[in-house]
C-alpha positions in Angstrom: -31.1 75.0 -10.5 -29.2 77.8 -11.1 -29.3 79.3 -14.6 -26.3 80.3 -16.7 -25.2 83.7 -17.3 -22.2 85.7 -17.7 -21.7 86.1 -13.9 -21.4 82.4 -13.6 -20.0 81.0 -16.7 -16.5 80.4 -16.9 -15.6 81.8 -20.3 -11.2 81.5 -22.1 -9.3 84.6 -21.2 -8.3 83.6 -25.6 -12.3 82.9 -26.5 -12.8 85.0 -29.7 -14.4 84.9 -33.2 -12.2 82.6 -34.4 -12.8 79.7 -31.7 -16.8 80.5 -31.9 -17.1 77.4 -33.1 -15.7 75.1 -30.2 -17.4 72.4 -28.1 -18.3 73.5 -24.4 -16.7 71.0 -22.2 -19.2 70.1 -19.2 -18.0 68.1 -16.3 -20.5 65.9 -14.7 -20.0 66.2 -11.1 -22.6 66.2 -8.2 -20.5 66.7 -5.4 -22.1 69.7 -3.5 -19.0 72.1 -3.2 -18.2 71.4 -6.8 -21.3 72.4 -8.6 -22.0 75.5 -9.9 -18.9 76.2 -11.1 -17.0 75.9 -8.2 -14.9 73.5 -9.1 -13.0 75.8 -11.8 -12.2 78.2 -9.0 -8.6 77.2 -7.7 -8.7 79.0 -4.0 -12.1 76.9 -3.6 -10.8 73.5 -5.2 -7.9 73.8 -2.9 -9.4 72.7 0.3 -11.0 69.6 -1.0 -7.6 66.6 -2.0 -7.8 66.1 -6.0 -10.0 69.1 -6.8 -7.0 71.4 -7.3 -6.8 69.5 -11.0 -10.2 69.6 -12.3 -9.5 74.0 -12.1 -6.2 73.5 -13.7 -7.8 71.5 -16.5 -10.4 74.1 -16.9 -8.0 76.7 -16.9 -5.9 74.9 -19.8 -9.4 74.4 -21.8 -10.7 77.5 -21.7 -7.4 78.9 -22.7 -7.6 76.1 -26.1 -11.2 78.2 -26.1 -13.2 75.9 -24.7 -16.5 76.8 -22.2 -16.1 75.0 -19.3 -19.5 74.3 -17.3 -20.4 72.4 -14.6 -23.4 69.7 -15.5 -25.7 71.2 -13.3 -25.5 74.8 -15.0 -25.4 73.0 -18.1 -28.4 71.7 -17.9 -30.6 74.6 -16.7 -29.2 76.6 -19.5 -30.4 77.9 -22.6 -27.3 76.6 -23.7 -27.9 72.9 -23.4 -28.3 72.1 -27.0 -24.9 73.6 -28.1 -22.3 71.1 -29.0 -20.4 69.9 -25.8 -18.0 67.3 -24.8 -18.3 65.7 -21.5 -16.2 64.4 -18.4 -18.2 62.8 -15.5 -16.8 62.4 -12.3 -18.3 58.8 -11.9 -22.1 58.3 -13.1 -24.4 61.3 -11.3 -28.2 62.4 -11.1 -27.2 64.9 -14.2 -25.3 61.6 -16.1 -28.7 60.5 -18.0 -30.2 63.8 -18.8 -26.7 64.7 -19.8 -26.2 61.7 -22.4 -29.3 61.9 -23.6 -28.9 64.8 -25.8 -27.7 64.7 -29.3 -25.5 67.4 -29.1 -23.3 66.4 -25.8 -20.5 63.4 -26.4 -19.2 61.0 -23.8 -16.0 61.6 -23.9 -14.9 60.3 -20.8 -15.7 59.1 -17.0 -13.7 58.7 -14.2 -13.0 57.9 -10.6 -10.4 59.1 -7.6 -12.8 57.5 -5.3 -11.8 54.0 -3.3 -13.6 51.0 -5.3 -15.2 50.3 -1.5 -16.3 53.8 -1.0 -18.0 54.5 -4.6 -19.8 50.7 -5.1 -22.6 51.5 -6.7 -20.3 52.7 -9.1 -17.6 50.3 -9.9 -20.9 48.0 -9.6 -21.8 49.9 -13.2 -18.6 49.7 -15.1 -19.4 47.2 -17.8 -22.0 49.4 -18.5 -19.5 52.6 -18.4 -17.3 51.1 -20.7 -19.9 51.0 -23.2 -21.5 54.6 -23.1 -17.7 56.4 -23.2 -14.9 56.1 -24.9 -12.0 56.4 -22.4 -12.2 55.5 -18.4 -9.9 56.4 -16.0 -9.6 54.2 -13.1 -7.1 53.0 -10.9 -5.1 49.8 -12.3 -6.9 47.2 -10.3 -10.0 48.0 -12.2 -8.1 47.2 -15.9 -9.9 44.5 -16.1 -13.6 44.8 -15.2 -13.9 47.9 -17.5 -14.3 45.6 -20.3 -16.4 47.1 -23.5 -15.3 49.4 -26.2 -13.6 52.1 -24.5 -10.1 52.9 -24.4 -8.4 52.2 -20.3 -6.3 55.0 -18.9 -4.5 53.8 -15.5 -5.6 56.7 -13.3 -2.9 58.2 -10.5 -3.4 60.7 -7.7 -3.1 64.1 -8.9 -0.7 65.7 -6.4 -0.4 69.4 -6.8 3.4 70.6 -7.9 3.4 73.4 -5.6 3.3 71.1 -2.8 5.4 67.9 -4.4 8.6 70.0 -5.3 8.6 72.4 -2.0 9.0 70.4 1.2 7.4 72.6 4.3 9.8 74.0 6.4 10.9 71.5 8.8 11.0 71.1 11.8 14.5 70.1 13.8 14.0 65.8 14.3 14.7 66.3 17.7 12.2 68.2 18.1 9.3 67.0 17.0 6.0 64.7 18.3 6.2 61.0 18.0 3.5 59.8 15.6 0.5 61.2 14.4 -2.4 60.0 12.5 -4.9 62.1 10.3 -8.0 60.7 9.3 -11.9 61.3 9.9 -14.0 58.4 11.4 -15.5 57.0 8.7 -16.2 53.3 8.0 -18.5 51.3 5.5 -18.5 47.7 6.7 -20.1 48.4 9.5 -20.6 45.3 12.2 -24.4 44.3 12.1 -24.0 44.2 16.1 -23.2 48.3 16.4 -26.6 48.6 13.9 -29.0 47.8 16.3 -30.9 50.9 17.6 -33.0 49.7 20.1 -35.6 53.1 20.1 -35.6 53.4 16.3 -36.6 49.7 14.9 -36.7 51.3 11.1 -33.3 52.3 11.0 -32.1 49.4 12.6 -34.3 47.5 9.9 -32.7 49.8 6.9 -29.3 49.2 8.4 -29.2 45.8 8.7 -30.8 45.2 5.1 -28.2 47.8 3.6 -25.2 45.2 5.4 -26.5 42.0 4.3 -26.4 43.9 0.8 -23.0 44.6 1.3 -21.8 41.6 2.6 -23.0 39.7 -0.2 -21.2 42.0 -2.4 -17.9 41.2 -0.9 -18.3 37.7 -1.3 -18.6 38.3 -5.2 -16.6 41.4 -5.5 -12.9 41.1 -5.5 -12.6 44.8 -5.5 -14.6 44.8 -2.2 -12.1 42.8 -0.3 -10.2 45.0 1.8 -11.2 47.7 3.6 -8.5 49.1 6.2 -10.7 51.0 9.0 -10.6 48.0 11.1 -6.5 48.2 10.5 -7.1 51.9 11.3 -8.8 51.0 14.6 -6.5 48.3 15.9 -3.5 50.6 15.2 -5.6 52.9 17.6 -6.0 51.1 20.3 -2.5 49.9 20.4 -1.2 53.3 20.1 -3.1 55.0 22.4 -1.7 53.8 25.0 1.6 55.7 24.4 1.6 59.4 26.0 3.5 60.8 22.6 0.6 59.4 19.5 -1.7 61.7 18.5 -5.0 61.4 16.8 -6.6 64.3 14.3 -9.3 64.5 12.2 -13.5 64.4 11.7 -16.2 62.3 13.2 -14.3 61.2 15.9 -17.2 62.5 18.7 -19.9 60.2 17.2 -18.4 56.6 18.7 -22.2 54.7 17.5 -19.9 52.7 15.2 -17.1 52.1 18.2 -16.8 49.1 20.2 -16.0 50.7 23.9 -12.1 49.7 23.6 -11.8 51.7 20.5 -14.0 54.6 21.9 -12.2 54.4 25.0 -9.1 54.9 22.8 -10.2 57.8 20.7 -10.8 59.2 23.9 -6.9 58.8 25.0 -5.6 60.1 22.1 -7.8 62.3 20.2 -6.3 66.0 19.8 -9.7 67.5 17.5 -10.2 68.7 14.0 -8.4 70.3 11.6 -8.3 73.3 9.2 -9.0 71.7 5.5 -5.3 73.1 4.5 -3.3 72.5 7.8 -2.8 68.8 6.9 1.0 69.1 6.4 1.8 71.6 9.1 0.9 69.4 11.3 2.5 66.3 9.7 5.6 68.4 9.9 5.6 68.0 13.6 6.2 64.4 13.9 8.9 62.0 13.2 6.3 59.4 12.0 2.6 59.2 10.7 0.2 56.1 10.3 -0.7 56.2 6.6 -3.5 53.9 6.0 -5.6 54.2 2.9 -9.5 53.2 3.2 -8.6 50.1 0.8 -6.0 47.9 -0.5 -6.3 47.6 -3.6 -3.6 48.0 -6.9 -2.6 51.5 -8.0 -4.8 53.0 -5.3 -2.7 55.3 -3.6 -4.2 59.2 -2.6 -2.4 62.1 -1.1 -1.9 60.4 2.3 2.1 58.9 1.8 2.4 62.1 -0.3 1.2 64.8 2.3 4.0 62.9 4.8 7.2 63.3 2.4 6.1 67.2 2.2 5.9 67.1 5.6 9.5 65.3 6.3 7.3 63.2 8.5 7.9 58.9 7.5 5.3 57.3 6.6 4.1 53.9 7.7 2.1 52.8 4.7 -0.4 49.9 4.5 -2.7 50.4 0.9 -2.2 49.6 -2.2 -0.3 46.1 -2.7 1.6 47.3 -5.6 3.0 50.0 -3.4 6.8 48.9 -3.7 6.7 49.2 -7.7 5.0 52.7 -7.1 7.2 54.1 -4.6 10.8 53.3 -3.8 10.9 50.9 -0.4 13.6 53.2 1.3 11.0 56.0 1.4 8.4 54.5 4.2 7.9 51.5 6.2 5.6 48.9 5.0 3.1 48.3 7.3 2.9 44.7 6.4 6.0 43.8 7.0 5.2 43.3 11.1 3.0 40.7 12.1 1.2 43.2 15.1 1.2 46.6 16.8 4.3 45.7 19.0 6.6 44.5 16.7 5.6 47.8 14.4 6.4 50.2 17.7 9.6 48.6 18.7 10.4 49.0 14.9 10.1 52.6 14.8 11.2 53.6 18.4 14.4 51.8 17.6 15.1 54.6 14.1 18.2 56.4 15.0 18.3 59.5 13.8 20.4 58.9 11.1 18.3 56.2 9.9 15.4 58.4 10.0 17.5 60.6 7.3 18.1 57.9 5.1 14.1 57.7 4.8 13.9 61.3 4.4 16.5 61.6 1.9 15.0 58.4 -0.4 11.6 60.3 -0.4 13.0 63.7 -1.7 15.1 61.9 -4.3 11.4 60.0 -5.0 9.7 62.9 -5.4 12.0 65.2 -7.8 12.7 62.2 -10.1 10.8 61.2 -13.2 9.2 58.3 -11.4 7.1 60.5 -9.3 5.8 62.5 -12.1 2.5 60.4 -12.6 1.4 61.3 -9.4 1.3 65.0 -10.5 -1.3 67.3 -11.2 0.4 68.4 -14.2 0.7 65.1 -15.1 -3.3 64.1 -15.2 -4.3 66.8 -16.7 -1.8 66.6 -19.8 -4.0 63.1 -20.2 -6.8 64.1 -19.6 -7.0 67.7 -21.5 -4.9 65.8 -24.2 -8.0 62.8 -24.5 -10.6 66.0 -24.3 -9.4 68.3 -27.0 -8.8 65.3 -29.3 -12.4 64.5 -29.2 -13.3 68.1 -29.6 -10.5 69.1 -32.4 -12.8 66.7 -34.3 -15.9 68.3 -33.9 -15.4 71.9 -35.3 
C-alpha cells in the first residue's frame, strides 16, 4: 500500500492552527479507480456515474478543515491512530481493520449500488445497522436496516452542471430512432449457458455459485427482479428495425447469449463509448430504452436522468415507485404495454408535438423543487451535514 505524504494527502485550502484539532474523515472504498485518493479528484470522479459527489463532499470537508483520506492511505499511514470519522462505501477489505481502532468512529455506510448487484452486502445489513449510526440506502431497504442506527432514504446524486443545462439539441426531425446504452452484464445467469464443456472446474464453480443465488431469491425479496432479461427481449425485438441502435461494453463476449439474442447484438450493435459521451449520443435520438438492472423502490440511477439532458424520451422500466418520483408526462412507462409490439407501435405513432409535450414535462421536472433530491448538491448537504455533526462533537 501506498504510504501517506504530502504529495498524496488531500489537505483544506482553510486547514490552520486553529482547526488542528479536527477529525480526519476517511472514506472506506475499495473500488480500484477510487483508492488512493482518487476519488477527491473531480476531473477523475467524473468519468465514473455518482463519483462526481464523493469529490464534492471532500472539497466541502476539507474546506470545514477536515483531512480527507481514502481507507486504504489511511491505513498504511503513520497517521492511523489520529482521530477520524468514517464513511464506507458498503462493507470493504479495509472495513474491519478500519473499525477496529479506537480512534476511527463509524459514522456512516452507504450504498448506490443495485440490491441485486451488491448481495453480499444487503445480505449484511442487520449487522450494518448495528456497527454505524446512519445508513443510506435506497427506500426499499427501510426496512431490513433494522438496529440502532438512524435510516437516510438515499437518491441518485446527479451532478447540477448537467441537471440544469440541457445539451444542445439536436432538431427532432433530425435525429436516430431509439438507442440504448448499456454494457452486457447480467448476474442471474441461466445454469444451461454455465456449462464449459473443456473446463469442468469452472463449470463446477459456476453452477455452485447459481444454486447459491437462486436460493437467495427465493428468500430475498430484494433479489426479485432483475431486468437484463427485459433488457435482452427488448433487443431482440428491436433489432429487427434498421433505425435502433445498441451501445455500450461487453457486448463481444455472447458466453452468456442464447444465439437469438447474440444473433441480435450482432444486428444492432454500433460499439463502445467514451466514459463522458453518454449524453451526446442520447442527444441524437428521439427515444432511448431506459432500463435499470433492478426494480426495486427508490432505485432510480442516472439512466432516465442522462435522457432529459439529452432531450431524448425515455422509456423507463425500474423502480416501481417511479410515478411518485418523476412526473408521468415526462417518459413512457414501460409497463404499461403488455409486449415489444404494442411498445413500438406506441412510440412510432408520437407526433412531433406530442414528443414536445414529453420534453417540455421533463424540463419543468428537472428545474422544480421536486427534482432537487436527485442532486449532487443535494446528497452531499446530508451527508457532509450527518459527518461534521459527528465530528463537531469530537474536538
Amino acid at each position: 500500500m501506498q504510504a501517506i505524504s504530502p504529495s498524496n494527502r488531500v489537505l483544506g485550502a482553510n486547514a490552520g492552527p486553529e482547526r488542528v484539532n479536527r477529525p480526519t474523515f476517511v472514506f472506506d472504498v475499495d473500488i480500484p479507480p477510487f483508492l488512493a485518493n482518487r476519488v477527491f479528484d473531480a476531473e477523475h470522479a467524473r468519468q465514473y456515474p455518482g463519483a462526481e459527489a464523493f469529490a464534492a463532499l471532500g472539497a466541502v470537508l476539507r474546506k470545514e478543515g477536515l483531512e480527507t483520506v481514502t481507507a486504504d492511505l489511511f491505513l498504511a499511514g503513520s497517521e492511523r491512530n489520529r482521530p477520524a470519522i468514517c464513511l464506507s462505501n458498503e462493507l470493504t477489505r479495509f472495513t474491519d481493520e478500519l473499525l477496529s481502532l479506537e480512534s476511527v468512529i463509524p459514522v456512516a455506510c452507504m450504498s448506490l449500488e443495485s440490491p441485486i448487484v451488491a448481495i453480499d452486502f444487503y445480505k449484511r445489513l442487520r449487522e450494518v445497522a448495528e456497527r454505524f449510526s446512519h445508513v443510506f440506502l435506497w427506500a426499499g431497504m427501510r426496512d431490513m436496516a433494522v438496529g440502532h442506527a438512524t435510516f437516510h432514504e438515499i437518491s441518485w446524486p446527479y451532478p447540477e452542471t448537467h441537471f440544469w443545462t440541457p445539451t444542445t439539441e439536436r432538431p427532432w426531425s433530425e435525429r436516430g430512432f431509439l438507442v440504448l446504452i448499456n454494457s452486457n452484464k447480467r448476474i442471474f445467469v441461466p445454469p444451461s449457458r454455465m456449462v464449459r464443456p473443456r473446463h469442468p472446474r469452472q463449470t463446477a464453480r459456476n453452477l455452485i455459485a447459481a444454486g447459491r443465488l437462486s436460493r437467495l431469491r427465493r428468500s430475498e425479496r430484494w433479489l426479485a427482479s432483475e431486468l437484463y432479461k427485459d433488457r435482452l427481449d427488448a433487443i431482440r425485438h428491436f433489432s429487427h428495425s434498421p433505425d435502433f441502435d445498441l451501445y455500450g461494453r461487453g457486448w463481444a463476449d455472447s458466453s452468456t447469449l442464447s444465439r437469438p439474442e447474440t444473433e441480435a447484438v450482432a444486428r444492432s450493435y454500433r460499439g463502445e463509448l467514451p466514459a463522458l459521451a453518454k449524453i451526446s449520443v442520447l442527444a441524437n435520438y428521439k427515444f432511448a430504452l431506459c432500463f435499470e438492472n433492478t426494480a426495486f423502490p427508490g432505485y432510480v440511477t442516472e439512466k432516465i436522468f442522462d435522457c432529459f439532458q439529452a432531450g431524448c424520451i425515455p422509456i423507463y422500466l425500474g423502480a416501481p415507485d417511479i410515478t411518485s418520483l418523476v412526473p408521468s408526462d415526462a417518459f413512457i412507462d414501460a409497463r404499461d404495454f403488455r409486449d415489444g409490439h404494442a411498445l413500438e407501435a406506441f412510440i412510432r405513432s408520437i407526433a412531433p408535438d406530442a414528443a414536445e409535450r414529453y420534453r417540455v414535462a421533463a424540463t419543468r421536472f428537472i428545474g422544480s423543487g421536486d427534482a432537487e433530491r436527485f442532486t449532487q448538491g443535494h446528497f452531499v448537504t446530508e451527508m457532509s451535514a450527518t459527518l461534521l455533526e459527528r465530528a463537531g462533537s469530537m474536538t
